[in-house]
Phi, psi and omega in degrees: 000174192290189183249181172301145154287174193216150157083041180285116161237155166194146189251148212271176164202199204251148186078331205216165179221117183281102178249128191240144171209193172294220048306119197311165176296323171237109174317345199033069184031019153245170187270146160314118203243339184165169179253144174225130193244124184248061155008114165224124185262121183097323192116012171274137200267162179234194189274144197287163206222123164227109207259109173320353198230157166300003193269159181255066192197124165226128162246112160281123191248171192083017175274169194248121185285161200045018166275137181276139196225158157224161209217146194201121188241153206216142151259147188247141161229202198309301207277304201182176167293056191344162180307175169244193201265197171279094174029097165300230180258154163306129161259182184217097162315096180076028155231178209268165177273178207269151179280194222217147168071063238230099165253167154185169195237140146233170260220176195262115192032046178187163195217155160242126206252134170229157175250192170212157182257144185298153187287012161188136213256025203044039179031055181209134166320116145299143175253339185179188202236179172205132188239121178247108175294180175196136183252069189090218205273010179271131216245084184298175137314084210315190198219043227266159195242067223278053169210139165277012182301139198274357177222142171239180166274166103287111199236147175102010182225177233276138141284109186124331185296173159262128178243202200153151166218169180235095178273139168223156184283023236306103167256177178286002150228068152100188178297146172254179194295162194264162167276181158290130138347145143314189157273145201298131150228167190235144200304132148120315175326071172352146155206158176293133199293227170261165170303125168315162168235139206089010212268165182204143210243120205252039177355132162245191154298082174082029198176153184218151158242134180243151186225118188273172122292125162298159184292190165292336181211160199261350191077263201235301129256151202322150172306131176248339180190184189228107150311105165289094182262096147335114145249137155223113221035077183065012180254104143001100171258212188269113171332141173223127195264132142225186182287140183356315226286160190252019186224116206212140175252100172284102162260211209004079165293121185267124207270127178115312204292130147291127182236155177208133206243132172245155186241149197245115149267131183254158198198166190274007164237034170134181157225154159354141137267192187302141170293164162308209149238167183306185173264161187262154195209131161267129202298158166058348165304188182252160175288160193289128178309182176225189163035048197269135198224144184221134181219142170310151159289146178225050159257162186260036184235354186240066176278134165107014177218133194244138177271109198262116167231136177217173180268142162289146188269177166297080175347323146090032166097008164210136174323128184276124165275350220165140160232141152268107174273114190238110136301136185211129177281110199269357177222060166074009185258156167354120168266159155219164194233155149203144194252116160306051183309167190083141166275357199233003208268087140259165033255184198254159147219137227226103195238152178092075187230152177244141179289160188068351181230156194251139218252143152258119163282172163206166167219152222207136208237142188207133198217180196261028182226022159136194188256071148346142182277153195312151166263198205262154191285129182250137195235136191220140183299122139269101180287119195214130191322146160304166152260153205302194199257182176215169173051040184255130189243150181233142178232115178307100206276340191221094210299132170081029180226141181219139094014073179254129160260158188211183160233128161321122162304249163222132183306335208044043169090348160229129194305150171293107138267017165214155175222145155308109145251141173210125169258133186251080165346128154259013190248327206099043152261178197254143203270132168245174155259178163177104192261154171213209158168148352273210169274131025257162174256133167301104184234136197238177182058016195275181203285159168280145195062012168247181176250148184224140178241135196256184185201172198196135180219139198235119186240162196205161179288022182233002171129208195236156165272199182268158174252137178355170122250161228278148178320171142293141171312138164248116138340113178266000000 
C-alpha cells in the first residue's frame, strides 16, 4: 500500500472545508489511484470522504459550522489503503481564519492596534473585528469594531502597564480564530512615527524633486513634517526641514554630484528614522534616454554590428552634448561602447561585435553637469555573413569529378544555405564551381588528368564568408 501523505492543510468555508495536502513519498510500488479524507469533529473521526481521483486537493462538504475539525488523509492504490497522515491544524468550520501581522502603537490611556485581513474568510463577508487586550497572560474584556478598517483605537487602558492584543475576524457565523499577539507595548509612551516610503527622485538644474510615500503610522501624533538628508558618498550634508507635503524640491545642489536622499518623518513626539535611501542620482545631469531599439546591420559588409536609435531625455537645465552608447554581451562575445557627440547624430552604430552572440545596449546622455543614468538595456542577436568552412580536403570520385570536404564555420546567427566549392587547375584545366550543401560537394567537368586545388566558401542571408583555404592537390 501507499506511504502516508504529508503537509495536511485546511482552510475553514461555510459549511466546508479545503484540505490540501502532499502526495506520499512512496506508492509501494502501484501507482496511487485516489485519497480517503477523514473528518474529525471535536476529536471524533466522522465518516471518511472518499476520492477516486489523484488530485491532492479536496473540499469537504456536510460540515458543522463552528465545530472544530482536523483532518487526516490516506492514499489508495490496487492493494490497498495506506496509513493514514498526521492531523492537520485545528480549524473552526465557517469562521474566519485569524489576521496576520498583529502591531500596535501606543497611546495616551489608549493603544492603536493594525492588522493584516485574514487569508480566509469562510467564504462569508467580513463585517468587523474583535480586539482583545491582555495585561501578561491576563485576558481584559475584548472590544469589538462594526468596521472592516484593518486598524482601530483601543480605549480604557492603564498608563504605564504593558499590553498585547489579539484581532479575530467577525462574519455572520460569529468571531473566527484570534491572531498571534503583538509584540508587548507600554500604555502612555510617546512614540515616533514609522520611516517614510519609497521615495523617488527627479534631478533638477542645481536641484532634485523627491517624492515619498507617508509613514505607516504616525505613532502617537499626526505627522507635522518631513526631513531631507542629502548624502554624498556616504556623508551627510546640510538638513533641509520641510512641511507635511510628501513632494518637496531640495534646492542649491551641486551640478556634477551624485547624491542619494534619505528621508525623517516628524511629529510632536519625536521623529522617524531614516527612510531608505534613494538610488544615487547626479544633479543637473540629464535624465535617462527612452525608446531605446536596437536592430543588426543587414548589410553583409557590416558583420559584427548593431544599429541603436532612442529618444533623448530631459536635459535636466543644460544642453546634451553627447550619448555614451555601451553593448554588453551576454554570452562571452566582444563588448562595445561608443561615444557620440553632439545631440542630434542618430541613430548610433555600434561595430566590432562578435557574431551568433547576443548583446544587451543601453544608453546614457552627457551634459556639462555630468553623465546622466543608463536607459534601460535592451537586447539583440548579432547576424552576421558566415565564417569561412576549415579542413578542406579533396578526393577523386570519377575522371573529371572531385569530391570536396570541408568543416563548417560558424552560421553567425543566420542559417547557412549554401556553401561554393571551386576547384582551380594548377596545370591549364579549367577551373569550375559548383554550389551545394552540406559536405561533401560533388565538382563535375573538370579537365581528366590534371591537378587541382579546391576552396569553399559559405553563404547566409547576410552575405559569403571569406574563402578557404585551398585543399591539397588532386588529379582529376
Amino acid at each position: 500500500v501507499p506511504g502516508a501523505p504529508t503537509s495536511v492543510k485546511a482552510v475553514p468555508g461555510n459549511a466546508q472545508a479545503t484540505v490540501t495536502w502532499f502526495a506520499p513519498t512512496t506508492n509501494g510500488g502501484s501507482p496511487v489511484t485516489g485519497y480517503v479524507v477523514t473528518p474529525n469533529l471535536n476529536g471524533i473521526a466522522q465518516a471518511p470522504r472518499v476520492f477516486s481521483v489523484t488530485a491532492t486537493s479536496q473540499t469537504i462538504t456536510g460540515l458543522t459550522n463552528l465545530g472544530w475539525y482536523t483532518f487526516k488523509v490516506a492514499a489508495m492504490n490496487a492493494v490497498g489503503t495506506g496509513p493514514g497522515s498526521a492531523a492537520s491544524t485545528v480549524i473552526r468550520v465557517g469562521l474566519s481564519l485569524a489576521p496576520t501581522n498583529v502591531w500596535a502603537i501606543s497611546n495616551i490611556d489608549s493603544a492603536r492596534v493594525y492588522w493584516n485581513t485574514p487569508t480566509s474568510s469562510a467564504d462569508s463577508a467580513i463585517t468587523g473585528y474583535l480586539i482583545t487586550p491582555y495585561q501578561g497572560a491576563i485576558k481584559l474584556p475584548y472590544q469589538k469594531f462594526a468596521s472592516t478598517r484593518l486598524q482601530q483605537t483601543v480605549l480604557g487602558l492603564t498608563t504605564g502597564l504593558q499590553y498585547t492584543f489579539t484581532v479575530a475576524a467577525v462574519t455572520a457565523n460569529g468571531v473566527g480564530l484570534a491572531s498571534i499577539p503583538n509584540t508587548p507595548i507600554t500604555i502612555g509612551n510617546p512614540t515616533a512615527p514609522t520611516p517614510p516610503r519609497t521615495p523617488q527622485v527627479v534631478p533638477g538644474n542645481g536641484q532634485v524633486t523627491i517624492t515619498w510615500a507617508a509613514p505607516l503610522s504616525n505613532g502617537s501624533a499626526n505627522v507635522t513634517g518631513y526631513v531631507v538628508t542629502p548624502f554624498i558618498g556616504g556623508f551627510a550634508q546640510t538638513i533641509r526641514a520641510f512641511n507635511a507635503n510628501t513632494t518637496q524640491t531640495v534646492n542649491e545642489l551641486t551640478n556634477g554630484l551624485a547624491y542619494t536622499f534619505r528621508i525623517s518623518a516628524s511629529s510632536a513626539d519625536g521623529t522617524s528614522a531614516y527612510s531608505v535611501a534613494t538610488s544615487p542620482i547626479i544633479v543637473g545631469a540629464p535624465r535617462a534616454p527612452s525608446n531605446v531599439k536596437v536592430t543588426p546591420v543587414s548589410t553583409a559588409l557590416a558583420t559584427g554590428s548593431l544599429t541603436v536609435t532612442f529618444t533623448a531625455p530631459v536635459d535636466n537645465g543644460a544642453t546634451i552634448t553627447g550619448y555614451t552608447v555601451a553593448c554588453v554581451s551576454l554570452n562571452l562575445g566582444v563588448s562595445g561602447s561608443v561615444f557620440l557627440a553632439g545631440a542630434t547624430a542618430l541613430p548610433v552604430t555600434v561595430t566590432g561585435l562578435t557574431t551568433a552572440k547576443t548583446y544587451n545596449c543601453t544608453v546614457k546622455a552627457t551634459n556639462d553637469r555630468g553623465t546622466g543614468p543608463s536607459s534601460a538595456a535592451v537586447g539583440a542577436v548579432i547576424v552576421g555573413a558566415p565564417t569561412a568552412p576549415t579542413a578542406v580536403s579533396a578526393f577523386q570520385v570519377a575522371t573529371g569529378s572531385i569530391n570536396v570536404m570541408f568543416t563548417p564555420g560558424s552560421n553567425s546567427g543566420s542559417v547557412i544555405t549554401y556553401y561554393g566549392a571551386t576547384c582551380s587547375s594548377t596545370n591549364g584545366g579549367v577551373t569550375v564551381s559548383t554550389l551545394g550543401i552540406p559536405s561533401p560537394i560533388t565538382v563535375t567537368g573538370l579537365t581528366p588528368a590534371k591537378t587541382y586545388r579546391c576552396t569553399v566558401y559559405a553563404h547566409n542571408a547576410r552575405g559569403n564568408s571569406i574563402v578557404s583555404a585551398p585543399s591539397p592537390a588532386i588529379s582529376a
